[in-house]
C-alpha positions, 0 to 999 in steps of 0.5 A: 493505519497499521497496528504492530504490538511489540512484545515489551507491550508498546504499540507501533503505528505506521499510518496508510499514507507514510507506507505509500511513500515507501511504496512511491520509493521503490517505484521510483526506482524501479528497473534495470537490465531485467526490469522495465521501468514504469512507463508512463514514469511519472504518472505510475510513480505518482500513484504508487505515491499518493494511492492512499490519500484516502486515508489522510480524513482517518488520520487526523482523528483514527479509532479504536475499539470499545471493548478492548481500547486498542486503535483499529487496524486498517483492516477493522476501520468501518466501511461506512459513508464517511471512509468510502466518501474519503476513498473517493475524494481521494481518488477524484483528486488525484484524477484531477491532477493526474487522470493516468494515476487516478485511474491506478489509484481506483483500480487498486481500492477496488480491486482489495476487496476482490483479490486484487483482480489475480493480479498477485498469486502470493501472498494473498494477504491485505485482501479484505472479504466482507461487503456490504451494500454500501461496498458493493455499490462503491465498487460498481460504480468505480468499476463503470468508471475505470472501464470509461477512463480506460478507453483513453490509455493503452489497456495492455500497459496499463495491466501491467502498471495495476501489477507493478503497483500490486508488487510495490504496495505489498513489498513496502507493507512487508516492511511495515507490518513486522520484523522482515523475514524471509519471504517471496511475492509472484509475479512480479513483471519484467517488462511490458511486452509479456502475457496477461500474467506472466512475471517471475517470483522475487524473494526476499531475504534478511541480511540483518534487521534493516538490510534485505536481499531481493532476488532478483534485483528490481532497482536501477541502483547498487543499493536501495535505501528506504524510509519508514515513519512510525509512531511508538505509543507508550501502551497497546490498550487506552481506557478511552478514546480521548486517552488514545488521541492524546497518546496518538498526539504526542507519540514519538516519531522514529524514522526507520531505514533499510538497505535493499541489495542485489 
């Protein structure tokens, strides 16, 4: 869950799930002349999608802290076995339904707590750092996996699919982590047929409070328009865990819309 305090003292939440929507959004529509679109499409979009299904268990009933009363950010939510087991029936479903996606969706959770393999060189947030036993095993032993599903896919394409998902997960978070600014995210692919590597830097600049420039532009349309669920509480800090629940219930729900132009 993603946690912004406003300054008139209260709170946004925008759960993990509605932000990979956002993210599935722009997938959808990405390519044009300069930029490849995702192949193979269907089974790329899909991941960008659903990545964060591993959330939805968090989310009918998200914590927060004891001390301050404040609900948790998603990078302060305990890594212990009842959220790794839900990342991984997360990533079990999806691979059901789809192997290709499935495979995506492994790769990227693994790949947050280790710098999303260089795949991106900025910006470097949303990275987490500390691991644990548990952690450290979780990792291994999708890490052994991915390598074994890998063998049925083009290893080359499916890169460059882990890159373009990076991008798409990081724009749409740039949405939901604050007011957009000015901004950049390198590299970014053009197509499937460069280096390990290679991908020009796309920056992002606001027009107004809900219309950005990207430049290059990256979507087959004139004009994107994407949508952003969030949740408005009352107040940033509950005396209680109960009264946070309820104040989570009962939160009023606000759909949020930006215009992205060339």
């Amino acid at each position: 869950m993603i946690v912004r305090k406003c300054p008139d003292g209260t709170l946004i939440l925008i759960n993990q799930t509605d932000h990979c929507l956002l993210s599935g959004r722009l997938a959808a529509h990405w390519g044009n002349s300069r930029f490849a679109k995702p192949r193979p499409y269907e089974s790329v979009v899909r991941a960008a999608a659903f990545h964060d299904c591993g959330w939805y268990r968090y989310q009918t009933g998200p914590l927060s802290d004891a001390q301050t009363g404040e609900p948790l950010s998603f990078m302060k939510v305990p890594l212990d076995e009842v959220q790794l087991g839900a990342f991984q029936s997360g990533t079990d479903w999806l691979t059901d339904i789809d192997p290709y996606s499935g495979l995506l969706i492994n790769k990227h959770r693994t790949g947050l707590w280790q710098g999303r393999y260089g795949a991106i060189r900025y910006p470097v947030a949303f990275n987490a750092k500390d691991m644990g036993p548990l952690l450290k095993a979780f990792i291994e032993k999708n890490e052994v996996r991915q390598r074994q599903e890998l063998k049925a896919f083009d290893p080359k394409e499916f890169w460059t699919n882990y890159r373009l998902h990076q991008v798409w997960d990081l724009v749409s978070l740039y949405f939901c982590v604050d007011q957009i600014k000015n901004d950049y995210i390198e590299p970014v692919p053009v197509s499937y047929d460069g280096g390990e590597n290679d991908g020009v830097r796309v920056t992002m600049s606001p027009q107004d409070s809900q219309t950005l420039k990207m430049d290059p532009y990256p979507f087959g349309v004139p004009e994107l328009r994407v949508y952003l669920l969030q949740k408005r509480l009352p107040k940033s800090a509950f005396a209680s865990r109960e009264e946070f629940i309820q104040a989570y219930f009962q939160g009023e729900s606000q759909l949020l819309e930006f215009r992205i132009i060339s």
